[in-house]
N, CA, C and O atoms as a GROMACS GRO file, in nm:
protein
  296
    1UNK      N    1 -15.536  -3.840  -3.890
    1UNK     CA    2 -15.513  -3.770  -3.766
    1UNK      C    3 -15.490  -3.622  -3.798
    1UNK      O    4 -15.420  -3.581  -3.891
    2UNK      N    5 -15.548  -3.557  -3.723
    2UNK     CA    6 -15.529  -3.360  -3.766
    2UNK      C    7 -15.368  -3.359  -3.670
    2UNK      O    8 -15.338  -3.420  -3.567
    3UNK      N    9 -15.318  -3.299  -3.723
    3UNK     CA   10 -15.204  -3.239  -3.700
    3UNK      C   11 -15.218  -3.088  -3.701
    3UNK      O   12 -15.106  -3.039  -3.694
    4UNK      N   13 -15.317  -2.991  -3.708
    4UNK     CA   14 -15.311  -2.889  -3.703
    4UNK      C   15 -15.468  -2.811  -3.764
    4UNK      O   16 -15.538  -2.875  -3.843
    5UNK      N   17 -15.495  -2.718  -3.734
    5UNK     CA   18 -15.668  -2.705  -3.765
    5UNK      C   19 -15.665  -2.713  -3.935
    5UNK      O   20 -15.596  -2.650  -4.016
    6UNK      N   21 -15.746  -2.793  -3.949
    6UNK     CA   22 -15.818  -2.808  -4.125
    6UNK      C   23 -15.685  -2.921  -4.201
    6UNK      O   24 -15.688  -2.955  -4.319
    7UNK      N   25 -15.598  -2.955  -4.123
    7UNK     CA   26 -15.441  -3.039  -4.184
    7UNK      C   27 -15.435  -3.169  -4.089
    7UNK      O   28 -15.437  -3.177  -3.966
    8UNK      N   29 -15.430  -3.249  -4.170
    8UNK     CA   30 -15.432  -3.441  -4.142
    8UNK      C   31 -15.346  -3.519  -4.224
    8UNK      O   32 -15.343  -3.514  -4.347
    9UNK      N   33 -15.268  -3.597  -4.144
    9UNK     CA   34 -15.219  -3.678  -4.196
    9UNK      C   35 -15.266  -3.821  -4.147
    9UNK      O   36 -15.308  -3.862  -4.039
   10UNK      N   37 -15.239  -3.890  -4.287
   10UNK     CA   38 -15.294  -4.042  -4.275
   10UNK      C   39 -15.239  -4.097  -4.362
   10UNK      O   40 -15.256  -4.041  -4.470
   11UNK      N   41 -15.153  -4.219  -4.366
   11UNK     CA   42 -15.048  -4.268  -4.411
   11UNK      C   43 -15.052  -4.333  -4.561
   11UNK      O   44 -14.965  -4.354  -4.646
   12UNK      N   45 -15.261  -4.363  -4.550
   12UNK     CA   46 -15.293  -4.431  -4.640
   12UNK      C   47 -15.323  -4.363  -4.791
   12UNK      O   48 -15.333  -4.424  -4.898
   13UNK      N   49 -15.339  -4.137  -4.751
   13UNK     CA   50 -15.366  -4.053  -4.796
   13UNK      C   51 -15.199  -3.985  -4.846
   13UNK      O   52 -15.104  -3.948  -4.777
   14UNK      N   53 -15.212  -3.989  -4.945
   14UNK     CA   54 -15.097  -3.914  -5.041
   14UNK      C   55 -14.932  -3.947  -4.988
   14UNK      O   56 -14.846  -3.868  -5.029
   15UNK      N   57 -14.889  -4.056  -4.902
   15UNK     CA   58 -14.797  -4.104  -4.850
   15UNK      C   59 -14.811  -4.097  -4.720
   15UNK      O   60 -14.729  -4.177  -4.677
   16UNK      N   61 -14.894  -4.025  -4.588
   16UNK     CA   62 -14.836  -3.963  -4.512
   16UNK      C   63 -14.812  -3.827  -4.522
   16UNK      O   64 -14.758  -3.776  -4.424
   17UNK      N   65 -14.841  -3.751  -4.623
   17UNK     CA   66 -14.832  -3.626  -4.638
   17UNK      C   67 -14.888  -3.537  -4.583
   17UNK      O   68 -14.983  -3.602  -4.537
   18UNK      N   69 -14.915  -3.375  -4.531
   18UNK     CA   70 -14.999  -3.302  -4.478
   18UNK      C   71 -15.088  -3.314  -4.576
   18UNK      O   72 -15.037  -3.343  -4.684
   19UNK      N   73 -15.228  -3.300  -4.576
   19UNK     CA   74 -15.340  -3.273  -4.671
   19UNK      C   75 -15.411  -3.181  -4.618
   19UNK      O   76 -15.404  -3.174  -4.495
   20UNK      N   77 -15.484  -3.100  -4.675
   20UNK     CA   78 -15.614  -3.031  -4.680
   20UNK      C   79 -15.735  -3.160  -4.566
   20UNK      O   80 -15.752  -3.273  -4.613
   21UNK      N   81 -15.784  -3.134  -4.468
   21UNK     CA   82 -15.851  -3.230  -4.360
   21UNK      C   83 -15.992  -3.240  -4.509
   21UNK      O   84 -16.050  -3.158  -4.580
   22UNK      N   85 -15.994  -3.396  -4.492
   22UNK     CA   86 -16.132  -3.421  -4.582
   22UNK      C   87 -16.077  -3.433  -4.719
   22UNK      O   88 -16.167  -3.466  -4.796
   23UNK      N   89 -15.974  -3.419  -4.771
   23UNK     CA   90 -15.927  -3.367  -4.950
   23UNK      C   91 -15.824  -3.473  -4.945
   23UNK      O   92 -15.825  -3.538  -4.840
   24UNK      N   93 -15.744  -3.503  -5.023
   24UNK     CA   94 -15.629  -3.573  -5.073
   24UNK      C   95 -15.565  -3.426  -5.143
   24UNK      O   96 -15.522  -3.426  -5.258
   25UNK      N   97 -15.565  -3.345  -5.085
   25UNK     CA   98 -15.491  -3.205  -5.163
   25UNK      C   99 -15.404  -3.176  -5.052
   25UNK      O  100 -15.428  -3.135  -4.938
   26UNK      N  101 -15.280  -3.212  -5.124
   26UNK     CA  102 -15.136  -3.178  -5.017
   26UNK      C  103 -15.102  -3.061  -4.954
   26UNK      O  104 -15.047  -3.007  -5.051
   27UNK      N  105 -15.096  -3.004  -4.892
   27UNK     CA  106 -15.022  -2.846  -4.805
   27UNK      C  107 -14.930  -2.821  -4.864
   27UNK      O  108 -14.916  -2.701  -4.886
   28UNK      N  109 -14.795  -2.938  -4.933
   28UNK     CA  110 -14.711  -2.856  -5.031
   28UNK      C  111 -14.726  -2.816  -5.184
   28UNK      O  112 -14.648  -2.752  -5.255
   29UNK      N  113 -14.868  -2.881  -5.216
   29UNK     CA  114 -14.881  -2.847  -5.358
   29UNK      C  115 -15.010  -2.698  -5.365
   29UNK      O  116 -15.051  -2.644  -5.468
   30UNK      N  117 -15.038  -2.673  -5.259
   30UNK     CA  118 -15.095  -2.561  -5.197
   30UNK      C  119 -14.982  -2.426  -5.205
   30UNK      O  120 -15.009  -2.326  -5.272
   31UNK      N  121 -14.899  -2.434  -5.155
   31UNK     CA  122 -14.827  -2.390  -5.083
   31UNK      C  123 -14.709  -2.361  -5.269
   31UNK      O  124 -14.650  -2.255  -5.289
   32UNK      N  125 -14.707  -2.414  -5.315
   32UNK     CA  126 -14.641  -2.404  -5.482
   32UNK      C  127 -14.709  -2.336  -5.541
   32UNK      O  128 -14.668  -2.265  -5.632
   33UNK      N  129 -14.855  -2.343  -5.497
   33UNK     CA  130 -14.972  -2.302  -5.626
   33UNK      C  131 -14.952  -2.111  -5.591
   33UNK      O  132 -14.964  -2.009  -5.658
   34UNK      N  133 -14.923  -2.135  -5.479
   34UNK     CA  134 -14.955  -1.977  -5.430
   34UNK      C  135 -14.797  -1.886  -5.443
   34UNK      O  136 -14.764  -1.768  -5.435
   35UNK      N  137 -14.725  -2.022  -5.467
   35UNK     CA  138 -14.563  -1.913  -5.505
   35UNK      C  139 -14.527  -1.910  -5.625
   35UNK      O  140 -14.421  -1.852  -5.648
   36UNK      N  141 -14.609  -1.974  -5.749
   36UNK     CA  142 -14.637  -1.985  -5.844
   36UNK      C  143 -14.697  -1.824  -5.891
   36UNK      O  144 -14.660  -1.750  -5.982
   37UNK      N  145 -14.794  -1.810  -5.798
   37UNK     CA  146 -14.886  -1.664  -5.900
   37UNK      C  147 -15.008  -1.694  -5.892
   37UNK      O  148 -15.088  -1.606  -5.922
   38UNK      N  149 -15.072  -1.858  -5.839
   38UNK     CA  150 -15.236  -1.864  -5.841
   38UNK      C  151 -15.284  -1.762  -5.759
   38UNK      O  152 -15.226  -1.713  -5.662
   39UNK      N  153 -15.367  -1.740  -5.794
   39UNK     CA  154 -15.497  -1.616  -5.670
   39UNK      C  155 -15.554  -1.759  -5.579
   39UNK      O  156 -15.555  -1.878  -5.611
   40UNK      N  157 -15.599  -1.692  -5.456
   40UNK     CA  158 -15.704  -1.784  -5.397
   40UNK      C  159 -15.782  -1.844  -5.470
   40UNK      O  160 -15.775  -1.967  -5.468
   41UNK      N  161 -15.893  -1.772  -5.566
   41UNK     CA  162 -15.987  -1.812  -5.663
   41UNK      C  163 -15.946  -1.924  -5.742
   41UNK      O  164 -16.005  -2.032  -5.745
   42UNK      N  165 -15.838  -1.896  -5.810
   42UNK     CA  166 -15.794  -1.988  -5.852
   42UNK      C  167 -15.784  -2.131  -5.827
   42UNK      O  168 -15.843  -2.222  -5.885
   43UNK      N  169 -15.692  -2.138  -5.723
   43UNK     CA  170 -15.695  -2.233  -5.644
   43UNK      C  171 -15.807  -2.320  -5.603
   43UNK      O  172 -15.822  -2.439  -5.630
   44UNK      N  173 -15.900  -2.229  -5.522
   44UNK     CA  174 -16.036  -2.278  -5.447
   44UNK      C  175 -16.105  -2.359  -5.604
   44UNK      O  176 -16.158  -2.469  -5.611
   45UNK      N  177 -16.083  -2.271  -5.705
   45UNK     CA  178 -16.187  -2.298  -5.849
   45UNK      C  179 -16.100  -2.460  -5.883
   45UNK      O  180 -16.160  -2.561  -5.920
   46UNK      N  181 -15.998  -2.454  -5.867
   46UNK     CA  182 -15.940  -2.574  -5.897
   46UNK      C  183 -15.914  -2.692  -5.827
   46UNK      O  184 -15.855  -2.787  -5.879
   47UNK      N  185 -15.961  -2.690  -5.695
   47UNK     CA  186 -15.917  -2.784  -5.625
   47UNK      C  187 -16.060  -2.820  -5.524
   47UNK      O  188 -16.089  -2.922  -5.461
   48UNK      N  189 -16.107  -2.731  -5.536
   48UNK     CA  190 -16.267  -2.707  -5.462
   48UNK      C  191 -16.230  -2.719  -5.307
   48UNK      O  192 -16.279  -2.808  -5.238
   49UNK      N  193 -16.136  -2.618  -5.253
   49UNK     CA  194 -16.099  -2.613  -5.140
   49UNK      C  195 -16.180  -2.444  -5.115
   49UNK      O  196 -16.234  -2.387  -5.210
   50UNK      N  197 -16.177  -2.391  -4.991
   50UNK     CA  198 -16.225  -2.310  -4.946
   50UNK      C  199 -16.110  -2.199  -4.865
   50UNK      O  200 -16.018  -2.236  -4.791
   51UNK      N  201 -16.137  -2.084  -4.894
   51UNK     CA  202 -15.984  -1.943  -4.826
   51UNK      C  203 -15.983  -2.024  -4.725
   51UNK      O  204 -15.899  -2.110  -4.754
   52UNK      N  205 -16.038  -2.051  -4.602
   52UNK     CA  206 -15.987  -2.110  -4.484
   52UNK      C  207 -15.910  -2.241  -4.458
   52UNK      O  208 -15.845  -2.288  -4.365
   53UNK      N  209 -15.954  -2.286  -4.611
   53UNK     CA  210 -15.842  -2.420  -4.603
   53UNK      C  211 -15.693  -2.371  -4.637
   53UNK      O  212 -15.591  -2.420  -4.588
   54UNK      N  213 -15.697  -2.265  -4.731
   54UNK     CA  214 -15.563  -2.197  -4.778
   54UNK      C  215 -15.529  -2.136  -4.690
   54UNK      O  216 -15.409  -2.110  -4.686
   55UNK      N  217 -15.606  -2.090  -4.594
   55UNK     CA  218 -15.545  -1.967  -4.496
   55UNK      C  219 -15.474  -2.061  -4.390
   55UNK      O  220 -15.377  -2.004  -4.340
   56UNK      N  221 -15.494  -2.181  -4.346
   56UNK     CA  222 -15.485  -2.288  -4.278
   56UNK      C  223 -15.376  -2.398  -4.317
   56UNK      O  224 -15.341  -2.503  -4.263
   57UNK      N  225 -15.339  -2.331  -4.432
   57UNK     CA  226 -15.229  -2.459  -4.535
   57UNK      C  227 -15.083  -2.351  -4.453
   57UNK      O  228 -14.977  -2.388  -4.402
   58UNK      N  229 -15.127  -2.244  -4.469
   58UNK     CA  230 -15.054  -2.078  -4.493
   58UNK      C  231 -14.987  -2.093  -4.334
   58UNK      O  232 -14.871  -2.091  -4.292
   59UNK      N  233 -15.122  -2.108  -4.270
   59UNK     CA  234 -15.071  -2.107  -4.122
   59UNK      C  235 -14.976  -2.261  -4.082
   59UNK      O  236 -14.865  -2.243  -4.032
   60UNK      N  237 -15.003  -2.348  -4.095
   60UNK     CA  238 -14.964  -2.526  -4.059
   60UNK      C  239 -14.782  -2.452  -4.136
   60UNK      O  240 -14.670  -2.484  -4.094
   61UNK      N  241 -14.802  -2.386  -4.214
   61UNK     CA  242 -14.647  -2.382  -4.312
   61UNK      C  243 -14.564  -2.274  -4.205
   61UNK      O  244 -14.462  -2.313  -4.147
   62UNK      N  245 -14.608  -2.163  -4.190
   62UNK     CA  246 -14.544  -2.059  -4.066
   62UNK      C  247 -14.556  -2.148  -3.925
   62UNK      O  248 -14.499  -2.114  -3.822
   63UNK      N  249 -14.606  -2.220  -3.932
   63UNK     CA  250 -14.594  -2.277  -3.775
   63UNK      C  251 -14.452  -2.371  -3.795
   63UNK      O  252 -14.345  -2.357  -3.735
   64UNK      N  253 -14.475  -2.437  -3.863
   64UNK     CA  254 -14.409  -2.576  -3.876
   64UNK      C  255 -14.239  -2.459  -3.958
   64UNK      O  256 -14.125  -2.503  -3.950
   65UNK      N  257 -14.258  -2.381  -3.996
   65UNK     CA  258 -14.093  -2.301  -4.025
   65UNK      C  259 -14.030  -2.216  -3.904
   65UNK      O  260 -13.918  -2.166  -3.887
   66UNK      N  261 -14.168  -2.220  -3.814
   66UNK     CA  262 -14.066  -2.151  -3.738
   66UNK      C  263 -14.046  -2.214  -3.538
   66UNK      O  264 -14.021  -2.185  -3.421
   67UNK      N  265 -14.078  -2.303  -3.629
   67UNK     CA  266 -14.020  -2.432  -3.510
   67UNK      C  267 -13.884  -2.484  -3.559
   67UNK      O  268 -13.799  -2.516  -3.475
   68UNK      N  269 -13.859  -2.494  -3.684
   68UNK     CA  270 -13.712  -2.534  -3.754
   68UNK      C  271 -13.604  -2.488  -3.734
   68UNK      O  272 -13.597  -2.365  -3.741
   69UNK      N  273 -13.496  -2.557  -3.707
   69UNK     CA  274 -13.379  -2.559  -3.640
   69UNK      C  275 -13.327  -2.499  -3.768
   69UNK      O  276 -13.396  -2.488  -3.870
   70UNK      N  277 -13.177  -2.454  -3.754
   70UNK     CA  278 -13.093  -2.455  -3.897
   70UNK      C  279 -12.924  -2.400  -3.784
   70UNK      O  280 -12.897  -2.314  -3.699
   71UNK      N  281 -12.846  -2.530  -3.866
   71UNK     CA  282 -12.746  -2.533  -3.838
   71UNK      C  283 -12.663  -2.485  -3.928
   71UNK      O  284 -12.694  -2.514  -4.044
   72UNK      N  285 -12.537  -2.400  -3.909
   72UNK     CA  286 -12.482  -2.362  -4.006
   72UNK      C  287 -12.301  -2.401  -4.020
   72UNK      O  288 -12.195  -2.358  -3.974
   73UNK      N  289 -12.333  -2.476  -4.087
   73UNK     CA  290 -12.183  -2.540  -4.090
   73UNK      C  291 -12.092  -2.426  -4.179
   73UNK      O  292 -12.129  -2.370  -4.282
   74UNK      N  293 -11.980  -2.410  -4.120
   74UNK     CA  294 -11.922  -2.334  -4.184
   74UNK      C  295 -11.766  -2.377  -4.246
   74UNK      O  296 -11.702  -2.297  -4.314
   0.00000   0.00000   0.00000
């Protein structure tokens, strides 16, 4: 099921996890690769995903943070 453009989840695919739509390549191991230091190239060269799937991992991650609550117990 897409949950968001180019991002699907399917229960039978990597737990239930967000994926790359079409890939078994997770949105959070995307999302590491790029706070890590990979370049796009990189990435795309390694995973055979395409900028719009990254640009799309990038976006599903700013959407989904800034719908998030945060309570602050003090």
């Amino acid at each position: 099921m897409e949950i968001a453009p180019r991002i699907s989840v399917d229960e039978k695919i990597r737990f239930g996890k967000p994926v790359i739509s079409g890939t078994r390549v997770p949105v959070e191991l995307i999302l590491g690769k790029l706070a890590a230091g990979m370049t796009y190239q990189e990435i795309m060269d390694e995973y055979v995903i395409t900028r719009e799937d990254i640009l799309a991992v990038l976006n599903y991650a700013a959407n989904t943070i800034s719908s998030e609550q945060i309570k602050v117990i003090a």
